[in-house]
N, C-alpha and C positions, 0 to 999 in steps of 0.2 A: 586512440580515438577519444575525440571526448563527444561529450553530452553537454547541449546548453540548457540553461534554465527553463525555458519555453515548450523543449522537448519535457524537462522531465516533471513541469508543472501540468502537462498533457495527460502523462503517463499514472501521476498520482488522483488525478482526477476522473480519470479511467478504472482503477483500482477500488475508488470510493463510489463510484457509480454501482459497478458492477456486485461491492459487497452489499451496497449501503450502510456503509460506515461516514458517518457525521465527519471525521476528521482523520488524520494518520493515525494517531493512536487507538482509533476504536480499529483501523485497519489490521493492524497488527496485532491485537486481542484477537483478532477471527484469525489470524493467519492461525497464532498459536494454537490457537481451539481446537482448529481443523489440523493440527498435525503437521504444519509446512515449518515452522517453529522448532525450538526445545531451547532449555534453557542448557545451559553450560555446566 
């Protein structure tokens, strides 16, 4: 299955809405925050 670009600039956008993260990497700071994360 793939995923085209338009789906997944939807989906990131979606993501940023809902956290209110400025951009992906503030997204993923919250993921981590909130526990969805760890690091390696």
């Amino acid at each position: 299955m793939e995923v085209g670009p338009a789906t997944v600039k939807t989906h990131v956008a979606s993501v940023l809405a809902k956290t209110g993260a400025r951009d992906r990497t503030q997204a993923v700071i919250a993921a981590y925050e909130a526990g969805f994360l760890r690091e390696r």
